[in-house]
C-alpha angles and dihedrals in degrees: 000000000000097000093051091053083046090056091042102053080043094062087042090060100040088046085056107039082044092061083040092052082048102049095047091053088041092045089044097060095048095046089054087043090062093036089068105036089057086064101053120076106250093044098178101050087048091047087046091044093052097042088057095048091047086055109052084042091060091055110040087046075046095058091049097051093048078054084055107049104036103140127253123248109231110214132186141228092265132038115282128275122262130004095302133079136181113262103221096193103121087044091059088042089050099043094042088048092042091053090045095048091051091051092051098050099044088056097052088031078105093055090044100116085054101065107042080052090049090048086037081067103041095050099037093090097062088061093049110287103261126135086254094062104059090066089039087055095050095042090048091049086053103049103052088038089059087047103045088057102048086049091055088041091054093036101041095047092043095046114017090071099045089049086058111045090050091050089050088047095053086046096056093042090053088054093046091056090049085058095043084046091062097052101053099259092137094157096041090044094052083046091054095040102051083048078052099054091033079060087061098035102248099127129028115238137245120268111292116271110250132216106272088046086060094045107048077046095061114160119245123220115312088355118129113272134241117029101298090052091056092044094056091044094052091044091055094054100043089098095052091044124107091218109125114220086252086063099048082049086056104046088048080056097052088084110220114120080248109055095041090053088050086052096049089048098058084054090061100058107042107025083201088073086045114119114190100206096055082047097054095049097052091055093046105033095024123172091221141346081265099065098036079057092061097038083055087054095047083047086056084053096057109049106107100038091052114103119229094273095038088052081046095054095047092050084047086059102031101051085043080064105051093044099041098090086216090056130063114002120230121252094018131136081245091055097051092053092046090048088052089050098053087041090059093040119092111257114257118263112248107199107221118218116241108246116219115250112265110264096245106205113240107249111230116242104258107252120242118219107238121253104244106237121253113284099250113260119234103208111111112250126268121263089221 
C-alpha cells in the first residue's frame, strides 16, 4: 500500500515538473519573440509575423512527432481473442513516413546550412526585413520545431497508449455482454456493459472498494482478482451451487460487507435463491455504493419473477433513492440501473377518487301565455 502511494505521489511530481519543463521553454521562445520584435520598427507586424511562424513550426514538429510515437500493437503468437483486432493502419503509415523522412534528411544533413539560410530568407520579411531577421527566422523555426515535436512525442507516446487501450478494454467488455446477452445472462450483460461505459467515461462508478472489502472477497485460485472479480465468479456459479434460498438468506443476514455481497451475487445469478427483503435492504440501507450496485443487479434479476406488491415495493425503494440527495448518485453507474429497473417495472396504480356527478340545475318548464278567452256572443241560444 505504501509503495503504491509512493508511485503514485512520484508520477504526480514528474507530471508536474514535466508541464513545468514545457511552459519555461515555451515561455522562453515567446519571450525572445517579443523581445525582437520590440526592437524592429514596425513591432506589431514583426510580433504577428513570428507568432504565426512559431506556430506553424509547433504543429507541424507536432505532427512529426505524433508519426514518431504512434504506439506499437503487441501481438501474440496466435491470432487474437474474440471477433476484434487491432487495425494497424496509421502504424504502417507512421513507421513507413518516419523511415522516409530519416532518409531524406540524412541525405541533405550536408546542405543543411543552406537551407535554414534559404527559409531564413524567405521568412525574414515577415519580422521586419532586416539582416537580423533572416538568422532569427531560422533560429525561431527551429526552435518551436524542435518543441512541438517533443511535445507530440511526449504526448503521443503518454497518452496515446492509455487511450487505447481503454478504449480496447470497453470494447471487449461490450462484446463480452452481447455473449452473455444471448445466453440469457441478462443480469451479468447489463454488469458488463455499465464496466464497460465507467472505461470510457460515460458513467461515473460506484464508491471505491476498501480494504476490508478487498480482503473477506478474496479470490480463490484462478479466480479474477480484486471485488468485482469475486462477484462475477460467484454469479456465474450460483446455478451450480448446493445453497438453499434459506441459506443464502442466512448468509445476507449474517451482516459483514462480505457476506452480504456473496449473498447478493448468488442472487444474481440464480433469481431462485433472490429474497426481496434482503434486497431491499441492501438498496435502502446499503453498506457501500458497492453493495447497493449489486442489490440493484439482483433487483434487475428479479424483475419478472416479482408479484404486483412486491414490484410496488421495489419502485417505492428504488425512486426514494434516487430522490434522497445522500442515496444514488446521478449520473452514476448505480442511477442508471436504477433508472433501467423502474423503466421495466409496471407503473404504480394511482386510484382515482370518484368525483360526484355535477348538480345540473332543473330548467324551468318554459311558461305558455295563456290563450284569452272568446269574446261572449250576444245572440240569444238555440232552442234545439
Amino acid at each position: 500500500m505504501a509503495r503504491t502511494r509512493r508511485r503514485a505521489g512520484t508520477s504526480v511530481l514528474l507530471r508536474r515538473a514535466q508541464w513545468t519543463a514545457a511552459g519555461v521553454l515555451t515561455g522562453t521562445g515567446l519571450l525572445g519573440l517579443l523581445l525582437f520584435a520590440l526592437g524592429r520598427e514596425h513591432a506589431w507586424q514583426a510580433l504577428g509575423g513570428g507568432l504565426v511562424i512559431a506556430g506553424a513550426s509547433t504543429v507541424l514538429g507536432g505532427a512529426l512527432g505524433f508519426l514518431f510515437g504512434v504506439p506499437r500493437v503487441r501481438s501474440g503468437s496466435g491470432e487474437p481473442q474474440g471477433s476484434y483486432a487491432p487495425n494497424t493502419n496509421l502504424e504502417q503509415v507512421s513507421d513507413w513516413l518516419t523511415k522516409v523522412l530519416l532518409g531524406v534528411g540524412l541525405t541533405q544533413l550536408g546542405s543543411l546550412g543552406e537551407r535554414l539560410h534559404q527559409l531564413g530568407t524567405a521568412l525574414a520579411p515577415a519580422l521586419g526585413g532586416a539582416d537580423a531577421s533572416v538568422p532569427f527566422a531560422a533560429a525561431l523555426v527551429l526552435y518551436f520545431l524542435v518543441l512541438g515535436f517533443l511535445g507530440g512525442w511526449l504526448v503521443t507516446r503518454l497518452a496515446l497508449p492509455k487511450v487505447l487501450t481503454e478504449t480496447d478494454e470497453a470494447l471487449d467488455l461490450f462484446l463480452a455482454g452481447q455473449d452473455h446477452d444471448r445466453r440469457g445472462d441478462k443480469v451479468g450483460a447489463d454488469d458488463l456493459r455499465m464496466r464497460a461505459m465507467q472505461q470510457l467515461g460515460v458513467l461515473g462508478g460506484s464508491v471505491d472498494q476498501s480494504a476490508p472489502l478487498a480482503a473477506q472477497l478474496a479470490p480463490a485460485l484462478g479466480s479474477p482478482a480484486g471485488p468485482d472479480g469475486v462477484v462475477a465468479e460467484v454469479r456465474s456459479t450460483a446455478k451450480r451451487s448446493a445453497l438453499t434460498a434459506e441459506q443464502v438468506r442466512g448468509l445476507f443476514a449474517d451482516g459483514s460487507e462480505g457476506c452480504r455481497i456473496q449473498a447478493l451475487a448468488l442472487m444474481q445469478g440464480d433469481s431462485a435463491l433472490a429474497d426481496l427483503p434482503s434486497v431491499l435492504d441492501a438498496i435502502e440501507h446499503p453498506r457501500s455504493g458497492f453493495e447497493q450496485y449489486h442489490a440493484l443487479l439482483a433487483a434487475r434479476g428479479l424483475l419478472s419473477r416479482l408479484p404486483d406488491a412486491g414490484a410496488q415495493r421495489l419502485r417505492n425503494a428504488v425512486a426514494a433513492q434516487l430522490v434522497d440527495p445522500q442515496g444514488i448518485p446521478y449520473g452514476s453507474d448505480r442511477s442508471w440501473l436504477a433508472e433501467k429497473i423502474l423503466s421495466r417495472l409496471p407503473a404504480a396504480a394511482v386510484a382515482v377518487p370518484a368525483q360526484a356527478a355535477p348538480v345540473v340545475p332543473a330548467q324551468a318548464a318554459p311558461v305558455v301565455p295563456a290563450q284569452p278567452s272568446p269574446p261572449p256572443s250576444n245572440s240569444p241560444p238555440s232552442n234545439s
